[in-house]
PDB file of N, CA, C and O in Angstrom:
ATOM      1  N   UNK A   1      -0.398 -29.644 -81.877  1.00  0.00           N
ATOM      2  CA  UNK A   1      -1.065 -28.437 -81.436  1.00  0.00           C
ATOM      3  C   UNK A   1      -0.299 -27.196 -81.904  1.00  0.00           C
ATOM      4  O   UNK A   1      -0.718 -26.156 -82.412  1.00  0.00           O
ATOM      5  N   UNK A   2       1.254 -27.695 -81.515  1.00  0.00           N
ATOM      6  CA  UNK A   2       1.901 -26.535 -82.346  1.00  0.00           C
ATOM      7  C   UNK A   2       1.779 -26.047 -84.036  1.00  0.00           C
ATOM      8  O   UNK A   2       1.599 -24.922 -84.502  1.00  0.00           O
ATOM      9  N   UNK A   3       1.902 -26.970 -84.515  1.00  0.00           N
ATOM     10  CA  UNK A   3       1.986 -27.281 -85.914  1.00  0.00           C
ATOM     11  C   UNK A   3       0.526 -26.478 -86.273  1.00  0.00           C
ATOM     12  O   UNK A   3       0.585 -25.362 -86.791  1.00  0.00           O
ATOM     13  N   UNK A   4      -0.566 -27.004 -86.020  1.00  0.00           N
ATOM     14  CA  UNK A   4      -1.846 -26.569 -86.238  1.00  0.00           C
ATOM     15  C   UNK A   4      -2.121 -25.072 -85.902  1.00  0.00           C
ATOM     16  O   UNK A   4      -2.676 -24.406 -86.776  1.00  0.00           O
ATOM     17  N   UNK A   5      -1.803 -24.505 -84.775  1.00  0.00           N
ATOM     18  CA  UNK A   5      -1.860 -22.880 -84.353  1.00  0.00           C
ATOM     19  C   UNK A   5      -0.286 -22.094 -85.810  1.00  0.00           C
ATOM     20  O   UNK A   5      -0.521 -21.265 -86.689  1.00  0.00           O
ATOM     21  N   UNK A   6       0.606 -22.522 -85.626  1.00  0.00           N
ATOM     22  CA  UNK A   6       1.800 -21.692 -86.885  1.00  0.00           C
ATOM     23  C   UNK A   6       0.622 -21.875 -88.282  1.00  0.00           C
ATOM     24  O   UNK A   6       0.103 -20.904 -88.832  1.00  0.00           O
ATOM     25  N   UNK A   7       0.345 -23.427 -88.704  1.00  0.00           N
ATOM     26  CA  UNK A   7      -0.395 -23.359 -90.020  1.00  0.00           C
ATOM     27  C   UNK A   7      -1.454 -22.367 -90.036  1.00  0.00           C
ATOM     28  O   UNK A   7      -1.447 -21.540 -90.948  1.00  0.00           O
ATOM     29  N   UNK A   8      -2.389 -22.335 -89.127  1.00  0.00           N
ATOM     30  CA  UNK A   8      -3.683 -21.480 -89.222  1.00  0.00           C
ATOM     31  C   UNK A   8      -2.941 -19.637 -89.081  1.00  0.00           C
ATOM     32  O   UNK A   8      -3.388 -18.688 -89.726  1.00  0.00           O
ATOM     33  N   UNK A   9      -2.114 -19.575 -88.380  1.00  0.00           N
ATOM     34  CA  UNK A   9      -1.181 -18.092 -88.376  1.00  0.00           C
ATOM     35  C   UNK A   9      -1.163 -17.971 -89.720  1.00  0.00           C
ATOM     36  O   UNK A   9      -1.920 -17.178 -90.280  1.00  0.00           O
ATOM     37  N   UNK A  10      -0.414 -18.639 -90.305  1.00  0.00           N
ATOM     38  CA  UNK A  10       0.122 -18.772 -91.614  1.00  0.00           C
ATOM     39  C   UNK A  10      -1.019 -18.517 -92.961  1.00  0.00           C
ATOM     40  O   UNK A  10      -0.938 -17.688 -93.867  1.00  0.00           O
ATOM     41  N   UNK A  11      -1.947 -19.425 -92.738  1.00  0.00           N
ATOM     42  CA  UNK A  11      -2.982 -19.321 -93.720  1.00  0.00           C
ATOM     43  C   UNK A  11      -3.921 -18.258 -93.234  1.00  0.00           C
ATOM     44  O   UNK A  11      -4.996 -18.219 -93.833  1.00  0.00           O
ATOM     45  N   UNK A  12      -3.687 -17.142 -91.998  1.00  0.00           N
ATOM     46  CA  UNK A  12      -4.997 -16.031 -91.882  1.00  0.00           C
ATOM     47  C   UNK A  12      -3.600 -15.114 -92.594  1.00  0.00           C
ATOM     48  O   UNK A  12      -3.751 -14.852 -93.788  1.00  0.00           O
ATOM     49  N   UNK A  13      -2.477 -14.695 -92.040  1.00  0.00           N
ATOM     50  CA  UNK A  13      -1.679 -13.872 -93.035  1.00  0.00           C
ATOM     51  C   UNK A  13      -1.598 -13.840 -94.165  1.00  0.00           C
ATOM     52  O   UNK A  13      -1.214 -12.846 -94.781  1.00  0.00           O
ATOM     53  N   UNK A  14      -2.014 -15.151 -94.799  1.00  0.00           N
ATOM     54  CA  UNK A  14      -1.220 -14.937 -96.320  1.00  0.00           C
ATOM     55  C   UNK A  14      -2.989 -14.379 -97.351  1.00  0.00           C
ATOM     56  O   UNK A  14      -2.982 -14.050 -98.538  1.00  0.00           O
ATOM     57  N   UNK A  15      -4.285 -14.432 -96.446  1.00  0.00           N
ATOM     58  CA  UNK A  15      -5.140 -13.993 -96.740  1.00  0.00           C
ATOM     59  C   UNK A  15      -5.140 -12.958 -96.563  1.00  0.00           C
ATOM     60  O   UNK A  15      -5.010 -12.147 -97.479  1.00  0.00           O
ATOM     61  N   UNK A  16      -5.254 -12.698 -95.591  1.00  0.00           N
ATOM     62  CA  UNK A  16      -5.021 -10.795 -95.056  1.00  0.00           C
ATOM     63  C   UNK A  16      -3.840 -10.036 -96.052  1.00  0.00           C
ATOM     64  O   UNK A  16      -3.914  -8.815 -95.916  1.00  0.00           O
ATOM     65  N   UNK A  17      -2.696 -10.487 -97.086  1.00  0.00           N
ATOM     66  CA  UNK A  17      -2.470 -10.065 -97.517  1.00  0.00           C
ATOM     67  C   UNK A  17      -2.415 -10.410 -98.923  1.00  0.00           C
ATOM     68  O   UNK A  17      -1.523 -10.068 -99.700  1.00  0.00           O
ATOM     69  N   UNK A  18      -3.636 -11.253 -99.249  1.00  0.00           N
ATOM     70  CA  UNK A  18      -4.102 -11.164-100.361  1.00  0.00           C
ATOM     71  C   UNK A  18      -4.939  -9.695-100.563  1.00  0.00           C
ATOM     72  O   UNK A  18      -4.646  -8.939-101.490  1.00  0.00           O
ATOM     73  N   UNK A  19      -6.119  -9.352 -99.492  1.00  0.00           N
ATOM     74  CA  UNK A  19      -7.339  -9.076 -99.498  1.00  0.00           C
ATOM     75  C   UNK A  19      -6.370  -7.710 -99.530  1.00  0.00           C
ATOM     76  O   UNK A  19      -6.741  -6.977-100.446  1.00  0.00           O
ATOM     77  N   UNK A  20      -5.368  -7.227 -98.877  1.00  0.00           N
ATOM     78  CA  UNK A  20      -4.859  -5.655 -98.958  1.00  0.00           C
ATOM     79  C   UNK A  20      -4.010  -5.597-100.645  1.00  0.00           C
ATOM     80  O   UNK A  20      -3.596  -4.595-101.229  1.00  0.00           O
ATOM     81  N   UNK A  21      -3.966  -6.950-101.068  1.00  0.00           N
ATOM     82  CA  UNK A  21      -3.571  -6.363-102.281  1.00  0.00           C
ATOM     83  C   UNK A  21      -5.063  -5.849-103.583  1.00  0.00           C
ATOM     84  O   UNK A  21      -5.234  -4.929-104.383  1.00  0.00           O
ATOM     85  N   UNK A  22      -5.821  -7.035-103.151  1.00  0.00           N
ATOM     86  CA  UNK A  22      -7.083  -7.035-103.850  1.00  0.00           C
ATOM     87  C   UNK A  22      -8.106  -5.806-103.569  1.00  0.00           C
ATOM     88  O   UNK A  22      -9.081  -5.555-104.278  1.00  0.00           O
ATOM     89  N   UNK A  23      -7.645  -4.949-102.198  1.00  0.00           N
ATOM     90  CA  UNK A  23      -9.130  -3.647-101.918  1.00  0.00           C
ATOM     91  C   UNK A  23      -7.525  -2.534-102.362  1.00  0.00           C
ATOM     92  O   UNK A  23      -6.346  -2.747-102.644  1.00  0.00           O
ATOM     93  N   UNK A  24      -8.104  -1.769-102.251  1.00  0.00           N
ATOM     94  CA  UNK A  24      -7.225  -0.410-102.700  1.00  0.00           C
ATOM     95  C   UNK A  24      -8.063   0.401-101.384  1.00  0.00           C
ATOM     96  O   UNK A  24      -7.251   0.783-100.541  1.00  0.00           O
ATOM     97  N   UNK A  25      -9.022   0.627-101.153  1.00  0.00           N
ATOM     98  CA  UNK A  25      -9.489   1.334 -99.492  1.00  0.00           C
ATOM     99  C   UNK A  25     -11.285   0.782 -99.068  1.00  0.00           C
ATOM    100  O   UNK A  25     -12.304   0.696 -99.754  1.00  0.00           O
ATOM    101  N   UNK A  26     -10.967   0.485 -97.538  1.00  0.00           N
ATOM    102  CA  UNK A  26     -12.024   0.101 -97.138  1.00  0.00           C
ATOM    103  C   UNK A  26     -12.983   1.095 -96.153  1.00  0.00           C
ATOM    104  O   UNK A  26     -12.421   1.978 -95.505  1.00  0.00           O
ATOM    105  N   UNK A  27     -14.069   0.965 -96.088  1.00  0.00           N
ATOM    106  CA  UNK A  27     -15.085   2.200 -95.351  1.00  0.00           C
ATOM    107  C   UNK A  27     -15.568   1.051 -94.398  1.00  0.00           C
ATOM    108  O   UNK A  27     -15.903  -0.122 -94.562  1.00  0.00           O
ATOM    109  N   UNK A  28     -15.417   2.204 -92.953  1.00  0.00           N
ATOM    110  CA  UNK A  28     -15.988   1.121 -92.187  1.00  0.00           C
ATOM    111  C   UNK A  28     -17.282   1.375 -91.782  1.00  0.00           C
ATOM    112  O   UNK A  28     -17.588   2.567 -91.759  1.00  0.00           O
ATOM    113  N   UNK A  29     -18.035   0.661 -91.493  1.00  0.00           N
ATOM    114  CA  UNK A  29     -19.563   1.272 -90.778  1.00  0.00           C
ATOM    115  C   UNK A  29     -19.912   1.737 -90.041  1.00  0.00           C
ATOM    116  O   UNK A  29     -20.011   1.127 -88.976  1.00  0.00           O
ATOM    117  N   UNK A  30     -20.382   3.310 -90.139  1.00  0.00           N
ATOM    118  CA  UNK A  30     -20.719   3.749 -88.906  1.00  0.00           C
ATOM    119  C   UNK A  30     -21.593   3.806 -88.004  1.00  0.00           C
ATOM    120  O   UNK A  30     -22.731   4.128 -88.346  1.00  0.00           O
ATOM    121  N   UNK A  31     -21.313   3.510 -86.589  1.00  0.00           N
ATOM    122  CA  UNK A  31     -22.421   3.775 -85.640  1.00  0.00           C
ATOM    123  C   UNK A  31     -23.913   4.479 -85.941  1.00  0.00           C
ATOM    124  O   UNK A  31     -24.115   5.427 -86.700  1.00  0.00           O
ATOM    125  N   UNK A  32     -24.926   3.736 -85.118  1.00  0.00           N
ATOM    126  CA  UNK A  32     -26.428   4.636 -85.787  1.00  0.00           C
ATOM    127  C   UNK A  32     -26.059   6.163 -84.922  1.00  0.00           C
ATOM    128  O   UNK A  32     -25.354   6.214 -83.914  1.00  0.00           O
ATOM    129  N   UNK A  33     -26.511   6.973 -85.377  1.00  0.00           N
ATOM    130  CA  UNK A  33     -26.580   8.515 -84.478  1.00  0.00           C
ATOM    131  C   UNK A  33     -27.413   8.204 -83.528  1.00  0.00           C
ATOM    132  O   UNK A  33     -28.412   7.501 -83.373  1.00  0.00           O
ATOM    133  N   UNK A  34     -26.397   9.275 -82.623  1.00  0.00           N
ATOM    134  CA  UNK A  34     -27.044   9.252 -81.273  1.00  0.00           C
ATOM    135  C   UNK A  34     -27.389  10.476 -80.825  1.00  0.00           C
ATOM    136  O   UNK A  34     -27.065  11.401 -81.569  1.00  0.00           O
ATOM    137  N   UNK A  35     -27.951  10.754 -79.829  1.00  0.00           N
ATOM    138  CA  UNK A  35     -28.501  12.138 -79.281  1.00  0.00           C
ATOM    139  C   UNK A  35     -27.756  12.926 -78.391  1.00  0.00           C
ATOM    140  O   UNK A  35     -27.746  12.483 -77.243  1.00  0.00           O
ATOM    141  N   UNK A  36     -27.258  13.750 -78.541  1.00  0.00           N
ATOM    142  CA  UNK A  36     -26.410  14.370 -77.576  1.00  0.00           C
ATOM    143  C   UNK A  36     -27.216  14.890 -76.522  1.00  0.00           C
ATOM    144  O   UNK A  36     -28.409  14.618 -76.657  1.00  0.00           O
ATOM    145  N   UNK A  37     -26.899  15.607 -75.437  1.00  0.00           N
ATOM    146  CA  UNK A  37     -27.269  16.298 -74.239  1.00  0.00           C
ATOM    147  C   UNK A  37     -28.452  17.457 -74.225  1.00  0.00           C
ATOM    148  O   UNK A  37     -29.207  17.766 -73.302  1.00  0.00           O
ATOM    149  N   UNK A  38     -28.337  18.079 -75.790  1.00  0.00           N
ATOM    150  CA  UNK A  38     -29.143  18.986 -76.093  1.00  0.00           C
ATOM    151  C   UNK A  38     -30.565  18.357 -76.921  1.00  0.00           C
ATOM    152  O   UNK A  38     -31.381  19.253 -77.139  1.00  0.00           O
ATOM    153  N   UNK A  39     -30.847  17.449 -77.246  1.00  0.00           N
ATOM    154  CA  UNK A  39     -31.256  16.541 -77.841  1.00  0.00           C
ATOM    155  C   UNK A  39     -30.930  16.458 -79.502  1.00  0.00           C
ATOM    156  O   UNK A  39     -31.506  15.679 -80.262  1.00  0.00           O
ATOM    157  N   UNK A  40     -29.911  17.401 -79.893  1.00  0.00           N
ATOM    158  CA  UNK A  40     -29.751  16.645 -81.046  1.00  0.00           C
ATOM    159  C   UNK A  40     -28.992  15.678 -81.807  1.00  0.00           C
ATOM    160  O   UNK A  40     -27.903  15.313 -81.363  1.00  0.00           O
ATOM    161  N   UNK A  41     -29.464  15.184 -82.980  1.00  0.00           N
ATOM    162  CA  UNK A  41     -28.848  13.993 -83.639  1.00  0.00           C
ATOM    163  C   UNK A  41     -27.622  14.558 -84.338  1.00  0.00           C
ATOM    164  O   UNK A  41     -27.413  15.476 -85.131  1.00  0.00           O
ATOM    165  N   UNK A  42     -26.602  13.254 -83.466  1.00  0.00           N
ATOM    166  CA  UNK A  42     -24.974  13.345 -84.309  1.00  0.00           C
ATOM    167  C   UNK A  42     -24.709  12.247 -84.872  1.00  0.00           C
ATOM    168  O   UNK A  42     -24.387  11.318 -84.130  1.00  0.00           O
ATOM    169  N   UNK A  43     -24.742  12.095 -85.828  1.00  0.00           N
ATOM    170  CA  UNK A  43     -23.403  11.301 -86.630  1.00  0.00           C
ATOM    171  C   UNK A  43     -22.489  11.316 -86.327  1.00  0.00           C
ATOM    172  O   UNK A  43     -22.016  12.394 -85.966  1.00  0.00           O
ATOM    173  N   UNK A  44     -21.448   9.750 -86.284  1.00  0.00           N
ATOM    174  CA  UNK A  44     -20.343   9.833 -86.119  1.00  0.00           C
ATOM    175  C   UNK A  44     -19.423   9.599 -87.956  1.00  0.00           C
ATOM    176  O   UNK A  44     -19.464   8.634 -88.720  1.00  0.00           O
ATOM    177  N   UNK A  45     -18.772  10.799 -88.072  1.00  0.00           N
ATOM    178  CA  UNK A  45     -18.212  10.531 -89.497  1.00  0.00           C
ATOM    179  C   UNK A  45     -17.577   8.574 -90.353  1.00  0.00           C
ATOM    180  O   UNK A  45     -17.120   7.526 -89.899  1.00  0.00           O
ATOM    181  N   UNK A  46     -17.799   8.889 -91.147  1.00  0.00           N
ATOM    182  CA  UNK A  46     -17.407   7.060 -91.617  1.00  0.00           C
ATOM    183  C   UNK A  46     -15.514   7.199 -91.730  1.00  0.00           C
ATOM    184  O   UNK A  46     -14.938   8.243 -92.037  1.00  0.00           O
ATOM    185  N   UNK A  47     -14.825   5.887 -91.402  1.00  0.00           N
ATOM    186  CA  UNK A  47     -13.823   6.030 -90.920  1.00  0.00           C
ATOM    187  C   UNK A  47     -13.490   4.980 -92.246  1.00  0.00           C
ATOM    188  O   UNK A  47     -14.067   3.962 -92.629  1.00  0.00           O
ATOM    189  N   UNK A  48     -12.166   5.789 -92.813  1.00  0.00           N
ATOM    190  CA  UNK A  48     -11.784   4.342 -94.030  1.00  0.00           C
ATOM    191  C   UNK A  48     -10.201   3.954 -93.526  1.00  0.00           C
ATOM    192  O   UNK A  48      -9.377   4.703 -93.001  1.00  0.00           O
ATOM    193  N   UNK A  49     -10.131   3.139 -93.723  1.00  0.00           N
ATOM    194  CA  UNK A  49      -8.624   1.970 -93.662  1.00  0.00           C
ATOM    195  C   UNK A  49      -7.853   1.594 -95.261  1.00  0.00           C
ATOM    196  O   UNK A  49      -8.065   0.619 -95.982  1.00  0.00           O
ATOM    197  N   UNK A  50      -6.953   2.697 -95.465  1.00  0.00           N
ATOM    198  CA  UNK A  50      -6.497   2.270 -96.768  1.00  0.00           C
ATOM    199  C   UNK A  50      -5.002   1.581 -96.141  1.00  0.00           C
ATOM    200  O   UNK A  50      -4.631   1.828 -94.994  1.00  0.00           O
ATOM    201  N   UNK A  51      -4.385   0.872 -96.889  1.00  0.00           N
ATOM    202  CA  UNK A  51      -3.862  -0.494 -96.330  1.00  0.00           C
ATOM    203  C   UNK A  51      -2.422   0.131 -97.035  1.00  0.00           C
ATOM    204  O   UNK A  51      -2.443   0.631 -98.159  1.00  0.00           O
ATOM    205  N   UNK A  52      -1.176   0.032 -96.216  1.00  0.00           N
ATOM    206  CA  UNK A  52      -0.092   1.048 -96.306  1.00  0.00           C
ATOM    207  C   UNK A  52       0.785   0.037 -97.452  1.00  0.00           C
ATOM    208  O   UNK A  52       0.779  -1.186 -97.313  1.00  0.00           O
ATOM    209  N   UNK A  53       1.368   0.568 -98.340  1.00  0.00           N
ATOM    210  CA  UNK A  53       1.859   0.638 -99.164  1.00  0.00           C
ATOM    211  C   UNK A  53       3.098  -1.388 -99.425  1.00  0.00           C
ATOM    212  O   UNK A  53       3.120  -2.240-100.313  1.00  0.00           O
ATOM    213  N   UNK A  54       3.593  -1.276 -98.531  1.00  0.00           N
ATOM    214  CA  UNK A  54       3.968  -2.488 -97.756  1.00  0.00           C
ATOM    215  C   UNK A  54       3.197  -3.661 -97.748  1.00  0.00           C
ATOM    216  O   UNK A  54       3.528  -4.717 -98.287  1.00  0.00           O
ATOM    217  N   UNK A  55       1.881  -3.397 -96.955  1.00  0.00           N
ATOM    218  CA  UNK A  55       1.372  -4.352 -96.251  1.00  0.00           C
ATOM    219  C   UNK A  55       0.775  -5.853 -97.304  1.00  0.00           C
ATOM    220  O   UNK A  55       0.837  -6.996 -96.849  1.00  0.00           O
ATOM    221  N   UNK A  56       0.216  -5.538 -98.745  1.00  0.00           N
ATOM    222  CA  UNK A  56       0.359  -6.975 -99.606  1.00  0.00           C
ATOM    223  C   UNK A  56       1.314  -7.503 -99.795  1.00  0.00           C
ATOM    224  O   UNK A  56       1.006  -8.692 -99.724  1.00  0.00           O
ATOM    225  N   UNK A  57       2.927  -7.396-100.124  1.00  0.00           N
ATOM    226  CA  UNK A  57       3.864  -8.508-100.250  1.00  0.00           C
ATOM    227  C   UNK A  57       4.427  -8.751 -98.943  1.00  0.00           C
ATOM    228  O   UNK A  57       5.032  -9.755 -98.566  1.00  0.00           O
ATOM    229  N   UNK A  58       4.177  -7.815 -98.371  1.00  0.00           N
ATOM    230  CA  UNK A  58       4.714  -7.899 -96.579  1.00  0.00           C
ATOM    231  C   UNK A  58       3.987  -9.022 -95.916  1.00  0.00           C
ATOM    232  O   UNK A  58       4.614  -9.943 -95.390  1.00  0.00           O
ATOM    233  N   UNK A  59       2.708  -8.975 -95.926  1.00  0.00           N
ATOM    234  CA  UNK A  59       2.003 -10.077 -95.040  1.00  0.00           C
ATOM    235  C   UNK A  59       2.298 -11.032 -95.889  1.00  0.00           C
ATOM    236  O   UNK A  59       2.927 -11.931 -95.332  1.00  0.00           O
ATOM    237  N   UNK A  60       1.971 -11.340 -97.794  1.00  0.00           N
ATOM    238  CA  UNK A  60       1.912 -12.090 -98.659  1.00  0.00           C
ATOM    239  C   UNK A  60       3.351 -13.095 -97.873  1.00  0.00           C
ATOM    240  O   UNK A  60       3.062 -14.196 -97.406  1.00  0.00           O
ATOM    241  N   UNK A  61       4.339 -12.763 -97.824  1.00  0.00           N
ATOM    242  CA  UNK A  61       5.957 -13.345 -97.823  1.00  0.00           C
ATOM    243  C   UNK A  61       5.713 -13.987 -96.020  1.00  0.00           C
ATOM    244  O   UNK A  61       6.035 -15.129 -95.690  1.00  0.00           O
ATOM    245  N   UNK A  62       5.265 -13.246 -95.329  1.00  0.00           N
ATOM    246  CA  UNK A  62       5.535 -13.355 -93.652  1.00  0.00           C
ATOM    247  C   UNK A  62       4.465 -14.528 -93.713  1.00  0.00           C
ATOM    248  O   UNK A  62       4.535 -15.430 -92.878  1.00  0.00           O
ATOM    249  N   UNK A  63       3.563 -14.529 -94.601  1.00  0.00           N
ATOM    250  CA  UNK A  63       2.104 -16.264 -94.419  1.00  0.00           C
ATOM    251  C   UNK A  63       3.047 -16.967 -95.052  1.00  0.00           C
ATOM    252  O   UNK A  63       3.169 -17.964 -94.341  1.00  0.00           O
ATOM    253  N   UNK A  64       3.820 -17.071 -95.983  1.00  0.00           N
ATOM    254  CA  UNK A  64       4.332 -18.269 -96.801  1.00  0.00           C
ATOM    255  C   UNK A  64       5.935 -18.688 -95.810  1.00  0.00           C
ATOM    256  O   UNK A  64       6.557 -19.729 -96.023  1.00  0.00           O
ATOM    257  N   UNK A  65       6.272 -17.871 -94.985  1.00  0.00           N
ATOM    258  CA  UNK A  65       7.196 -18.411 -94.251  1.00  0.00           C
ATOM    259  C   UNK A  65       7.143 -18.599 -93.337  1.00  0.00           C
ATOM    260  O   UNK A  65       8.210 -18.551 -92.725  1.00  0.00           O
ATOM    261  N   UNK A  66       5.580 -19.035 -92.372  1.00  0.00           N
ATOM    262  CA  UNK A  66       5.070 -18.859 -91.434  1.00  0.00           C
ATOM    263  C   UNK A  66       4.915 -20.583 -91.843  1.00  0.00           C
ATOM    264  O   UNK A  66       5.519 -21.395 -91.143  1.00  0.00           O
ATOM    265  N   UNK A  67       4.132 -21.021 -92.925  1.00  0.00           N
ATOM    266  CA  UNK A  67       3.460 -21.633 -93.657  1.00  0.00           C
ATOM    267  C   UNK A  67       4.896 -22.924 -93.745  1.00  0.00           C
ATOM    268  O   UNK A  67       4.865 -24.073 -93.306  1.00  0.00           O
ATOM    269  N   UNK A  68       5.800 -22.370 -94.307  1.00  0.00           N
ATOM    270  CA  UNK A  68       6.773 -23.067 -94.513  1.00  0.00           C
ATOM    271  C   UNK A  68       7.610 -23.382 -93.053  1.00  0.00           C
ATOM    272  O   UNK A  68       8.585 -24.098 -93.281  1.00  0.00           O
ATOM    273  N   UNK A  69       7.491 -23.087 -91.874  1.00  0.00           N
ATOM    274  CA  UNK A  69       8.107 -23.312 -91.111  1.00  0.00           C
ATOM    275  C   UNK A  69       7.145 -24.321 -90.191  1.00  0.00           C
ATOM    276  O   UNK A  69       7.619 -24.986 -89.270  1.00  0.00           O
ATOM    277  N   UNK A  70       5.683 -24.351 -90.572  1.00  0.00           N
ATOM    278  CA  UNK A  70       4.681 -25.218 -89.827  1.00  0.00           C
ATOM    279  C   UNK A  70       4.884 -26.566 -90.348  1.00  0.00           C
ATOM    280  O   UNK A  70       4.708 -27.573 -89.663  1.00  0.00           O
ATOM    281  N   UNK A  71       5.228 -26.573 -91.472  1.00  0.00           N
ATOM    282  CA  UNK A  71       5.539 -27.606 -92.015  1.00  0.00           C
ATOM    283  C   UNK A  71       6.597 -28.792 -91.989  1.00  0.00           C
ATOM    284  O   UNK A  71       6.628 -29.951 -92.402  1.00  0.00           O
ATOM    285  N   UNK A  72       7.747 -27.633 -91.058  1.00  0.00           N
ATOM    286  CA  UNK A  72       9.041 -28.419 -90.551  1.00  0.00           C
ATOM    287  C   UNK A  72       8.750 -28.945 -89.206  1.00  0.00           C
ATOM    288  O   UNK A  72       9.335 -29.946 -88.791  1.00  0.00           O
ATOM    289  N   UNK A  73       7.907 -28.341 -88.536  1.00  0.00           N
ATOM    290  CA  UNK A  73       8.248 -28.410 -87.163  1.00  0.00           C
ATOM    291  C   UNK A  73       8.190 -30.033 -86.577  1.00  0.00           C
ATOM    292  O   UNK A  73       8.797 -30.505 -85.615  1.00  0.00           O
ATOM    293  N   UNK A  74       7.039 -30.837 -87.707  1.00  0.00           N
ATOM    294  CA  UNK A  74       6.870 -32.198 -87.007  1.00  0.00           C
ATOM    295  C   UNK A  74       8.367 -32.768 -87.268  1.00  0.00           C
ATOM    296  O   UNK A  74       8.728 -33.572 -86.409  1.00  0.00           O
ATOM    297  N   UNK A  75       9.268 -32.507 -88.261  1.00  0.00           N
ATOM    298  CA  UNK A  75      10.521 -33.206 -88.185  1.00  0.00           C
ATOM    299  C   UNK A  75      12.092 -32.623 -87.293  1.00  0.00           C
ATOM    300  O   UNK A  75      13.155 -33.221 -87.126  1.00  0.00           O
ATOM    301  N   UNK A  76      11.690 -31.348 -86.894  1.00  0.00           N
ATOM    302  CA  UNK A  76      12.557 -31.434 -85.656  1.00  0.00           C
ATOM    303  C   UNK A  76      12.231 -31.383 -84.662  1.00  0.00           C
ATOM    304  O   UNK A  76      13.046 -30.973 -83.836  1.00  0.00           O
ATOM    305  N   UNK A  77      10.715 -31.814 -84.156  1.00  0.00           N
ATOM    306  CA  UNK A  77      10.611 -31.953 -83.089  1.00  0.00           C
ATOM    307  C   UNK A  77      11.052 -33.240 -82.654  1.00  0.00           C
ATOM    308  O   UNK A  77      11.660 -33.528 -81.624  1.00  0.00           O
ATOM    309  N   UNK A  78      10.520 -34.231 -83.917  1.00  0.00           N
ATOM    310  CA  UNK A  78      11.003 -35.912 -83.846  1.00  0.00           C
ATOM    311  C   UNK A  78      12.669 -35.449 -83.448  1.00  0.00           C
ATOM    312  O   UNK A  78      13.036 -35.943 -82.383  1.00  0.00           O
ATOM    313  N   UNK A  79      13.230 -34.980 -83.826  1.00  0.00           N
ATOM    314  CA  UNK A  79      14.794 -34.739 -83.644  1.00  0.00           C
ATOM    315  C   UNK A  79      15.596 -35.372 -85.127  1.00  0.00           C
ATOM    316  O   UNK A  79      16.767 -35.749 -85.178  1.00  0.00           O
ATOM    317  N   UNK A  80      14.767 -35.362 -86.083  1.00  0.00           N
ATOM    318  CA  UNK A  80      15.332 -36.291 -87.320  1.00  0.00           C
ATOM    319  C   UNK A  80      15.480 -35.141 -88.102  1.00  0.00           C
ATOM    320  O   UNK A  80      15.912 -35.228 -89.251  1.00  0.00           O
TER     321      UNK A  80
END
């Protein structure tokens, strides 16, 4: 159970920092407009997520040693 929750840690990080090396900036979707008090229509502005400078070899390194440590765990847990 352990082994299985570190591997799956491991393999969503080392995606998540594929995908920030692969986008350069993402737009997120905005809410439909809504009506304010006066009855008119607002937009809420579109919000983007550009991915900090760090974050592809940072996550890239933290999944592969996440990855590599799921892999030990069945032999020291045996105690061998």
């Amino acid at each position: 159970m352990v082994r299985g929750f570190f591997l799956a840690l491991g393999v969503c990080t080392l995606l998540l920092g594929l995908e920030c090396m692969l986008v350069e900036k993402a737009t997120y979707a905005s809410p439909p407009p809504q009506k304010n008090n006066w009855g008119q229509t607002v937009a809420a502005p579109p919000k983007d997520f550009v991915p900090p400078e760090w974050a592809p070899w940072g996550l890239l390194s933290a999944g592969a040693v996440v990855l590599l440590y799921s892999f030990t765990i069945p032999k020291r847990v045996a105690g061998g």
